[in-house]
C-alpha positions in Angstrom: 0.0 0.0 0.0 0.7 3.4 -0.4 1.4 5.5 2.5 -0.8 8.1 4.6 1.8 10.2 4.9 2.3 12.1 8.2 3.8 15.3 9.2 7.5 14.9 9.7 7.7 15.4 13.3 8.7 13.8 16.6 11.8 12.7 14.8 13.8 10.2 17.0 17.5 9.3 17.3 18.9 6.4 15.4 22.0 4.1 17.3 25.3 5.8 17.7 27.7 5.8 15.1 29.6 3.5 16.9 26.6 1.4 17.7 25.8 1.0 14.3 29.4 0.2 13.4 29.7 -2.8 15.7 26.5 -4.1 14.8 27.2 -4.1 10.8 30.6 -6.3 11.6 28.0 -8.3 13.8 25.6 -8.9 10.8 28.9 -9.2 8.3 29.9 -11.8 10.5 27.3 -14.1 11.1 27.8 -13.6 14.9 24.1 -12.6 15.9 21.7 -14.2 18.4 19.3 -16.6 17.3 21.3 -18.6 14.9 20.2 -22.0 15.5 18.6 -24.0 12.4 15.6 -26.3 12.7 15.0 -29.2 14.1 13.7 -32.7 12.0 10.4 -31.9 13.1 10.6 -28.1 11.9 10.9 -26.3 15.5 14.0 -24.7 16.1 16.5 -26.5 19.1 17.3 -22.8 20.2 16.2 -19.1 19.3 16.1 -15.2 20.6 12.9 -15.7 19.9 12.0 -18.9 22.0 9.1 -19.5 19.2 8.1 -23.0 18.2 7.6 -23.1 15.0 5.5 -25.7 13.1 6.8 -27.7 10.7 3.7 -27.6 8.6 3.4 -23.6 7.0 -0.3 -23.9 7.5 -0.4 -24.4 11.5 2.5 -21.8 11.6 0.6 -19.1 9.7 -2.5 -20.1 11.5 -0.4 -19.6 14.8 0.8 -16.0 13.2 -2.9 -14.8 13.5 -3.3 -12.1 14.6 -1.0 -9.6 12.6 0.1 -6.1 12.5 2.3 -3.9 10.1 5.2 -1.6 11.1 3.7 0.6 8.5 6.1 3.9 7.5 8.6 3.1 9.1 11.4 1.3 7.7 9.4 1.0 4.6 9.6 5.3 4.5 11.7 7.1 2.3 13.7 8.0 2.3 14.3 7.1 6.7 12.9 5.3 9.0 11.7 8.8 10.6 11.0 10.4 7.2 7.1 9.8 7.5 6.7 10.9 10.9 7.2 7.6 13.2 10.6 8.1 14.6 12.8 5.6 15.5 11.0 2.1 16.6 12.3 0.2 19.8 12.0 -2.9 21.0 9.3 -1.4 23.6 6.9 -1.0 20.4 7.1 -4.6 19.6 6.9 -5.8 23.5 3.2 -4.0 23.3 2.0 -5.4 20.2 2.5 -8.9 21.6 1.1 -8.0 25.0 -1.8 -6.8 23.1 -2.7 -10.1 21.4 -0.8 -9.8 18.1 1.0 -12.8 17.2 3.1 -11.5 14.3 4.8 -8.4 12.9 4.9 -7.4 8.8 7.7 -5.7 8.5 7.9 -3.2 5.2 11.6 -2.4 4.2 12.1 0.2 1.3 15.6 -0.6 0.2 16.4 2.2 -2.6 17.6 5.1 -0.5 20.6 2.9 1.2 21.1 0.7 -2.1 23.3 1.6 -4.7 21.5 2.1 -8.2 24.0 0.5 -10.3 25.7 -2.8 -9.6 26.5 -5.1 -7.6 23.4 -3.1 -5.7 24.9 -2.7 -2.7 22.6 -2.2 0.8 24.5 -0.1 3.5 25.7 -2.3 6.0 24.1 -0.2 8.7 20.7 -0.2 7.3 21.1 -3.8 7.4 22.1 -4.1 10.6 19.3 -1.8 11.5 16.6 -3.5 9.4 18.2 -7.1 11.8 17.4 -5.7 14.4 14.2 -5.3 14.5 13.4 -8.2 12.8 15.2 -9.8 16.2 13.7 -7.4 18.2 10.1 -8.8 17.2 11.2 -12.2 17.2 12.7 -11.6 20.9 9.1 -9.7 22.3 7.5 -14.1 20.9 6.5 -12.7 17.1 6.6 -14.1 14.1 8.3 -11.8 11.5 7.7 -11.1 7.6 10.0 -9.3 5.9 10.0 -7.7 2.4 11.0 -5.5 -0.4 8.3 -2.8 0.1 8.1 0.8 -1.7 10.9 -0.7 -4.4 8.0 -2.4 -6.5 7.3 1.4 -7.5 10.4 2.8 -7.3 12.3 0.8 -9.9 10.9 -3.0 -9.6 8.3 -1.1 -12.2 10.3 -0.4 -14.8 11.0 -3.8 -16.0 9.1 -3.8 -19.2 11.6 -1.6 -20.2 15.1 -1.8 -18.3 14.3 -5.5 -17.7 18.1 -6.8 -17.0 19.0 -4.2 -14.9 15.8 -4.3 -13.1 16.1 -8.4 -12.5 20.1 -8.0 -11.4 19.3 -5.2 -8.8 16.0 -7.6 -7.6 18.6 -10.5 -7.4 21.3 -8.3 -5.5 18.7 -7.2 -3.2 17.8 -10.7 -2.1 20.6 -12.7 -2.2 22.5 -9.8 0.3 18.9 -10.0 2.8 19.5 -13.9 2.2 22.8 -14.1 3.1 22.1 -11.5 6.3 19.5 -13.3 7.6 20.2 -16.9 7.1 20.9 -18.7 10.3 17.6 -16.6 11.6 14.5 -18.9 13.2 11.8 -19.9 11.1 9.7 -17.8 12.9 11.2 -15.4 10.2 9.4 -15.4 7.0 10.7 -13.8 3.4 8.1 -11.8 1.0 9.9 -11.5 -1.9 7.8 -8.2 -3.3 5.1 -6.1 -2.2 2.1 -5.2 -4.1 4.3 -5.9 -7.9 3.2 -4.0 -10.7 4.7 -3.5 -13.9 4.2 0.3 -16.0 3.8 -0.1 -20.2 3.2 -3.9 -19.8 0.4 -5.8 -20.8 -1.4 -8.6 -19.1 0.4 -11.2 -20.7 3.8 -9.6 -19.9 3.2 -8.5 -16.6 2.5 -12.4 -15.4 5.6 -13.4 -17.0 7.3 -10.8 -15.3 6.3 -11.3 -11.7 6.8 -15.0 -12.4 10.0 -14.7 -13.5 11.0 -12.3 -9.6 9.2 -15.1 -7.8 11.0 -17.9 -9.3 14.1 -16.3 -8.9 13.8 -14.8 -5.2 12.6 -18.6 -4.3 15.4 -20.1 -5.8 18.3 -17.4 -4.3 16.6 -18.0 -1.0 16.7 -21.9 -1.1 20.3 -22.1 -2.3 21.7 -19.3 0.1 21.7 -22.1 2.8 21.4 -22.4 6.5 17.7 -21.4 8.0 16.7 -20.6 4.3 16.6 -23.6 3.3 13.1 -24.4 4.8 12.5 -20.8 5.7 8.7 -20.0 4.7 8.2 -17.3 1.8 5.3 -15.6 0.8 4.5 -14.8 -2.6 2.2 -12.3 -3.9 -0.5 -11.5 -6.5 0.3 -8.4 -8.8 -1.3 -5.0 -6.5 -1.5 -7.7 -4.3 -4.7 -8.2 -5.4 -8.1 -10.7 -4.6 -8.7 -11.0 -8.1 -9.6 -14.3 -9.2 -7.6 -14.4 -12.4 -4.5 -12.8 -10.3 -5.1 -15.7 -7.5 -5.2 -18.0 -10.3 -2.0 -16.9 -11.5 -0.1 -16.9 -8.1 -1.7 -20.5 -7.7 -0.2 -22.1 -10.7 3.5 -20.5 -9.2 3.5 -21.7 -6.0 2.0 -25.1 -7.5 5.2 -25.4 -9.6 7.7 -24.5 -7.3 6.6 -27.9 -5.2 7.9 -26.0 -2.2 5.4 -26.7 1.3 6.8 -23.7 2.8 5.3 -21.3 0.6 2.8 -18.9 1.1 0.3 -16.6 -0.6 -0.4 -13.2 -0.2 -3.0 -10.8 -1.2 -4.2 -7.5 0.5 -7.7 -6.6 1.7 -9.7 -2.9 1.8 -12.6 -3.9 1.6 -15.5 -2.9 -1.1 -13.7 0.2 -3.0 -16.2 2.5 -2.5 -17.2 2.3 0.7 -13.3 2.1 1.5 -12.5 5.6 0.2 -16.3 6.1 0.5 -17.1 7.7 -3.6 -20.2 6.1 -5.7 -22.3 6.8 -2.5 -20.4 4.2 -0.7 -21.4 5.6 2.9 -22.5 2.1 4.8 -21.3 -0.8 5.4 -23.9 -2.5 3.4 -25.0 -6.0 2.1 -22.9 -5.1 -1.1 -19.7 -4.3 0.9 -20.3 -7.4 3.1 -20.7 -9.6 0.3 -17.7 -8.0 -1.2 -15.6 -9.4 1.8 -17.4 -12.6 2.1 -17.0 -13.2 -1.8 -13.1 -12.4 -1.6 -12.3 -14.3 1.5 -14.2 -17.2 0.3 -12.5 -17.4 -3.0 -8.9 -17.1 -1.1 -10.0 -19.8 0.9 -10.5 -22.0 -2.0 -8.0 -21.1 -4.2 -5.6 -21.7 -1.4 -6.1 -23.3 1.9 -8.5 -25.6 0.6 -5.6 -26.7 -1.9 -3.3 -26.6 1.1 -2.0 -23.2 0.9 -1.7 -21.1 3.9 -2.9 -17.6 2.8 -1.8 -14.3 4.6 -3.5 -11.1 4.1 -0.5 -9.1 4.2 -2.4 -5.7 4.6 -5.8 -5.1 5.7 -8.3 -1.3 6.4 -9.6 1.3 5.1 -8.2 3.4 2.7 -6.7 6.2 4.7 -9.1 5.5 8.2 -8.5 6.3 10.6 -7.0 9.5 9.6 -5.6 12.1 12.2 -5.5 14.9 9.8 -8.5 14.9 7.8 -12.4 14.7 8.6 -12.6 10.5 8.0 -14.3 9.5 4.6 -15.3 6.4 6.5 -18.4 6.9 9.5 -16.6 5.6 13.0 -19.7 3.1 13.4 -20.1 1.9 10.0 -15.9 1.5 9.9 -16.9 -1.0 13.2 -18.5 -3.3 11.2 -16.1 -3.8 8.8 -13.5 -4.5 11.4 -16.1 -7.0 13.2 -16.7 -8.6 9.7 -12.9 -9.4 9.1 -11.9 -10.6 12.4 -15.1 -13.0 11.6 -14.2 -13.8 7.8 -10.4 -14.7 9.1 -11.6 -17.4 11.9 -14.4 -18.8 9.3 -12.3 -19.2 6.1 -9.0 -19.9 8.0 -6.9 -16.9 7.1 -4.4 -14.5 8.8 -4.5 -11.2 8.7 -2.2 -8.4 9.3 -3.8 -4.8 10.0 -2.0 -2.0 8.2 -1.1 0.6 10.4 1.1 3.3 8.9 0.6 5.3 12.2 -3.1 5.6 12.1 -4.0 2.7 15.2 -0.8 2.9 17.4 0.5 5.7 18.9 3.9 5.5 17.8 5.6 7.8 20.7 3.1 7.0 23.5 2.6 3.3 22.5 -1.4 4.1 22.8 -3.6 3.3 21.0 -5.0 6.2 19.3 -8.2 5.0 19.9 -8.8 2.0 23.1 -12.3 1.8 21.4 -11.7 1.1 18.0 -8.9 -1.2 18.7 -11.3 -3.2 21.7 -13.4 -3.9 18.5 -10.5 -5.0 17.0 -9.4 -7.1 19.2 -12.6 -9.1 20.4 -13.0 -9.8 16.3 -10.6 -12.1 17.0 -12.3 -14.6 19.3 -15.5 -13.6 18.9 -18.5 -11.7 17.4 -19.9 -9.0 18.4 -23.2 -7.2 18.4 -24.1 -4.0 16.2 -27.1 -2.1 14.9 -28.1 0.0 11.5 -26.5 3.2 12.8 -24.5 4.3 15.8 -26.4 7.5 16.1 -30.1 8.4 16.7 -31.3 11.9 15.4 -33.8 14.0 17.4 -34.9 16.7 15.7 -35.6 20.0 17.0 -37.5 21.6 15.2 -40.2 18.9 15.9 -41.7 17.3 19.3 -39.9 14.5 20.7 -40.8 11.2 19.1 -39.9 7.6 19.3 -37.0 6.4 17.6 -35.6 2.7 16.4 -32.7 1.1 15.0 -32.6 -2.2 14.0 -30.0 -4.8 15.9 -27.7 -6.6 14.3 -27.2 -9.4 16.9 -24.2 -11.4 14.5 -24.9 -15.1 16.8 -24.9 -13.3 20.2 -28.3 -12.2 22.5 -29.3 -9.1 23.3 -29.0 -7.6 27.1 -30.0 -4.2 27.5 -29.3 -0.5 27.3 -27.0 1.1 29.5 -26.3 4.7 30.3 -23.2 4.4 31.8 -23.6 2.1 34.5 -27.3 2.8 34.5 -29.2 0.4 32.4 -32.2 1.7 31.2 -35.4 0.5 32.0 -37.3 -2.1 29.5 -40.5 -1.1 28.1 -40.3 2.5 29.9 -37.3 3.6 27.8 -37.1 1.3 25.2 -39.1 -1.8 23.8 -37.5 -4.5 21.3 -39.7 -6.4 18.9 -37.8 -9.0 16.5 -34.5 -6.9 15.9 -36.1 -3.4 16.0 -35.0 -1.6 19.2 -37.2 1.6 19.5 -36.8 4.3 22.2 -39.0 5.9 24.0 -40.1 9.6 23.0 -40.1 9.5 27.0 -36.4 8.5 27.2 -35.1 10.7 24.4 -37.2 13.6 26.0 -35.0 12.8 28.7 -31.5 12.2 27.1 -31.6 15.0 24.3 -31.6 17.4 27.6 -31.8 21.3 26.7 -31.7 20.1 22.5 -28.6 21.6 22.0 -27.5 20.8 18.9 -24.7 17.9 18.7 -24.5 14.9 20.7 -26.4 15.1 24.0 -26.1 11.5 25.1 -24.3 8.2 24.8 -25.9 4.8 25.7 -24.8 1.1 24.5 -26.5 -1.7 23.6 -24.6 -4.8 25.4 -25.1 -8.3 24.1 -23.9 -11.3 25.6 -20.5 -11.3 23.8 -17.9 -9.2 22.4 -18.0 -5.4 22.5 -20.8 -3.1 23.2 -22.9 -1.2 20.7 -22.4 2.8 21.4 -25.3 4.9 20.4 -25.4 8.8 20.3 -28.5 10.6 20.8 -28.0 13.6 19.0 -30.1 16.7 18.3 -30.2 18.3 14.4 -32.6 20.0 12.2 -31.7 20.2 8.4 -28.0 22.5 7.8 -28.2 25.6 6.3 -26.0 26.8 3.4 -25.3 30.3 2.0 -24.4 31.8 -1.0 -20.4 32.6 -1.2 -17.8 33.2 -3.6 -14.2 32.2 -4.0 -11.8 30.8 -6.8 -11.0 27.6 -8.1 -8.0 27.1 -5.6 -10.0 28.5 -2.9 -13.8 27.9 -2.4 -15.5 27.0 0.6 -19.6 26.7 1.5 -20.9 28.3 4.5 -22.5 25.9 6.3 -24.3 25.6 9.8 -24.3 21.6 10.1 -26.9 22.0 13.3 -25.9 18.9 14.5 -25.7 16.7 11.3 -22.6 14.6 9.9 -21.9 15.2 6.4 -21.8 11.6 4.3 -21.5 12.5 0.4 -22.1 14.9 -2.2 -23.8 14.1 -5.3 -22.8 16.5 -8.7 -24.7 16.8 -12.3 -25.3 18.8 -14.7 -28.5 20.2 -15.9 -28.0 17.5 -18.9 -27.7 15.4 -16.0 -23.7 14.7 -17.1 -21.9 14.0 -13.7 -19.9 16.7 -12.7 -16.5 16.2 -11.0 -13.2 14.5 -11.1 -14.9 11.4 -10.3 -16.7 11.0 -13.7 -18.6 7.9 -14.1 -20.2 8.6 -10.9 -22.2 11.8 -9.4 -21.1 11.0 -5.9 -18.0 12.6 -5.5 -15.3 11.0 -3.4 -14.9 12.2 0.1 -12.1 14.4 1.0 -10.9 14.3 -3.3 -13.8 16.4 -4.3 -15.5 17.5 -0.7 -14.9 17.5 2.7 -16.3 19.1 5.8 -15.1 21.6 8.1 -17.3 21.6 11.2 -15.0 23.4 13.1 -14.9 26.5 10.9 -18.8 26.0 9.8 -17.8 25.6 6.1 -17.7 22.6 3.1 -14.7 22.8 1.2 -14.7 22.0 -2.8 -11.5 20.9 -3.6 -9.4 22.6 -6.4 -9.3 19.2 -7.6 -13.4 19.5 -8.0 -13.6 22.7 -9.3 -11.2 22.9 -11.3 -12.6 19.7 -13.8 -15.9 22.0 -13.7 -17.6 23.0 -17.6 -16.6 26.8 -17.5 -19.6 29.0 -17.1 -22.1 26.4 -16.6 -23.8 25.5 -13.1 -23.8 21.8 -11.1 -26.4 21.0 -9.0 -24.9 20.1 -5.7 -26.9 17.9 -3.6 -25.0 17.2 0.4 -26.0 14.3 1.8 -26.2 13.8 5.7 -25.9 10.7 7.7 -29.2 12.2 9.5 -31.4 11.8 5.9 -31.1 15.5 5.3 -30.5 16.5 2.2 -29.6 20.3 1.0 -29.3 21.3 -2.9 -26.3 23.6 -3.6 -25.6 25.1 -6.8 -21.9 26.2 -8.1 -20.6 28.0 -11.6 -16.7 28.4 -12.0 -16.5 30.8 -14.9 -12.5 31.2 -15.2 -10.9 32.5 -12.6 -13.6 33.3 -10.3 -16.2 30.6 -8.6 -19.9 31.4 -7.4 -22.0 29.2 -4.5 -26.0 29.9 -4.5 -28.6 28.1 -2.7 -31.3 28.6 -5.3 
């Protein structure tokens, strides 16, 4: 995946010059810890890491589940601190495992401490570096994957046209991580590429070409000796995609290669548009849980039903959470995703590692950014958990207090009751539940919307009899008010009075009902590329991205969409250099 890049800040200290030295000679050597090769029956007689590993690749992945990513990190470019993380310490990976993970991805971007022209050479201090926290992981009881990351864009790309040079540098790369890493524990594991793609190739070529990498990282990895010779390696699809034709393809590699320590990769973000949220992708909906049902079930039978452990390398949302940005994704309906996958893994037998570029743990604090969210998490991996339609309910002012439902989503697990902190409410007073509809009281919300000021008044849950509660605001709104405004197309923002509503998408057309925006065979725009909200400053922003791709001179019909129902028409006309906002 592509990064979320953060603001370059809180940048650490690397090791000592000296440090660093010593270690290099240590890794040139051959003299670290955890050297010990693998027993007959596959487990290793000693290691750092004090792992047992299984002989058979699919009990070992199974026993990697769950994952996480060391997202921009040592994959960053071009430093490990370049995107904002600092440098990692063992501490970080002593909280992952305490936390429940089992094993650590590990992205390296090579390019920036390789040499571009042969032999390739990778610094011997990066190297060091990038050993030790591979043995760092491996010390805190994680399993470890290790990769070539950012290079399948940097130059791995290219290959349709600088083809030798791009196949020797590939080669150079992994023979010098093979030779590094050899006598390390099988509770290491070698990807040979991340996400491969190929630029000016076509199908044809580009499966030839990613055949051709695979078949020559697994055969430099298998003749480099020591703990590679029964190491486990992952190999890819091309994007590291869940198509079925790109699965097919990976299928017939790892089928040739006769190798039972291989394993396949693909990456997971769910149902595109409700991912980046564009195409009125706003819920997690039947057609974004079939998407994940559909693509784990075909990994599971293209792979582990043939025997093949499968690894789900990354798994998200498109940039969610995001720290710097209103999030495309809505916090409840982003819950039920996470549920869904921590389900979808334990049904179809897969492991999956979450990508976190900084986004879930709070790289300087070791926090997590939000206990919450990462509860959810968490529980998806043992067990379901309850939900409903929405995590709000919207009272509106404007009107007399009425009686509200949602409907429950009960995923195997019973219902309990409603709490208000440790007050439960009161069956049939405040709230009745017929089938899965849960309705509340006009009573209750008379009660928990307060004085109506606009926002959230109140926060209840809905506890089942497993996994994680259900949080539901009770939040006053009436329908947002606009106003006209003027601006240009690098600066144009809508006066807005949101009156307690969450903005969800923003659909764009033409009088000839053409769709109007970047986004071009849909009229719902994608969120935070075309739109975004500023509740803070009472505005909605068009993008110069937007309103720039506008026909000069004539208007689009704006229509905002709010997670509430509301819905508010907006009409906007760039002509040149100068943009104008009406409401009618």
């Amino acid at each position: 995946m592509k990064p979320i890049r953060q603001p370059a800040h809180h940048r650490g200290r690397g090791p000592g010059a000296l440090a660093a030295l010593l270690l290099s000679l240590v890794v040139m050597l051959g003299l670290t810890g955890g050297t010990a090769l693998a027993a007959p029956d596959g487990t290793d007689k000693a290691s750092a890491s004090a792992i047992r590993v299984p002989a058979s690749a699919m009990e070992a992945v199974a026993k990697m589940q769950p994952s996480w990513n060391l997202g921009n990190t040592l994959d960053a470019i071009p430093n490990e601190d370049s995107w904002g993380n600092g440098q990692t310490s063992k501490a970080t990976f002593e909280k992952i495992a305490k936390d429940g993970f089992r094993s650590v991805r590990i992205p390296v971007t090579w390019s920036d401490h390789q040499s571009a022209t042969a032999p390739y050479t990778v610094d011997a201090t990066y190297m060091a570096r990038v050993k030790q926290l591979a043995d760092w992981a491996q010390d805190s009881g994680l399993y470890v994957v290790l990769n070539v990351h950012h290079d399948s864009w940097m130059w791995v790309s290219k290959m349709s046209t600088d083809h030798d040079n791009v196949v020797a540098r590939f080669n150079a790369t992994w023979k010098q991580i093979a030779a590094a890493f050899r006598n390390e524990p099988r509770s290491l594991l070698f990807e040979g590429i991340n996400e491969p793609q190929f630029d000016n190739a076509t199908p044809a070529q580009k499966t030839e070409f990613l055949s051709e990498l695979q078949l020559s990282f697994h055969s430099i990895v298998r003749s480099s000796g020591g703990g590679n010779a029964n190491r486990m390696l992952s190999l890819t699809t091309q994007f590291g995609s869940s198509d079925q034709a790109l699965m097919d393809d990976l299928f017939k590699t790892i089928s040739s290669l006769n190798d039972r320590q291989l394993v396949a990769q693909v990456h997971f973000y769910s149902w595109y548009p409700f991912s980046v949220n564009v195409a009125g992708g706003t819920r997690y909906d039947d057609v974004a849980q079939k998407n994940l049902e559909d693509s784990f079930a075909a990994m599971h039978r293209t792979f582990v039903a043939e025997g093949i452990p499968l690894y789900i390398g990354e798994y998200g949302l498109l940039e969610y959470p995001n720290h710097f940005h209103p999030s495309r994704v809505e916090r409840g309906e982003a819950l039920k995703y996470y549920e869904h996958v921590g389900y979808g893994a334990r049904r179809y037998g897969l492991t999956t590692a979450l990508w976190d570029p900084f986004s879930y743990l709070n790289r300087d604090t070791l926090e997590w950014r939000d206990p919450a969210l990462f509860a959810a998490i968490k529980s998806s991996w043992t067990t379901r958990s309850g939900t409903a339609s929405f995590d709000k309910v919207f009272v509106p002012k404007s009107s007399p207090v009425a009686a509200q439902s949602l409907t429950l989503s009960l995923n195997g697990t019973s219902f309990r009751g409603v709490w208000q902190g440790e007050t439960r409410l009161l069956p049939g007073r405040d709230y009745t539940v017929s089938g899965s509809t849960l309705t509340f009281t006009a009573k209750a919300l008379t009660r928990l919307v307060g004085n109506r000021a606009y926002g959230v008044n109140s926060t209840l849950q809905a506890r089942f009899t497993r996994g994680v509660p259900w949080s539901i605001d009770i939040v006053t709104n009436d329908v947002p008010v606009l106003s006209d405004a003027t601006g240009t197309p690098e600066s144009f923002t809508v006066p807005s009075q949101y009156r307690g509503n969450d903005l969800a998408t923003m659909h764009a057309t033409y009088a000839d009902g053409g769709n109007a925006g970047p986004t071009d065979w849909t009229p719902y725009q994608e969120f935070n590329k075309a739109f975004s909200p500023d509740y803070a400053n009472g505005t909605i922003i068009l993008t110069p991205e937007f309103l720039k791709t506008l026909r000069d001179g004539e208007p689009a019909t704006l229509v905002f969409h709010f997670y509430s129902g509301a819905k508010v028409t907006y009409h906007v006309t760039r002509s040149g250099s100068s943009v104008t906002g009406t409401v009618s």
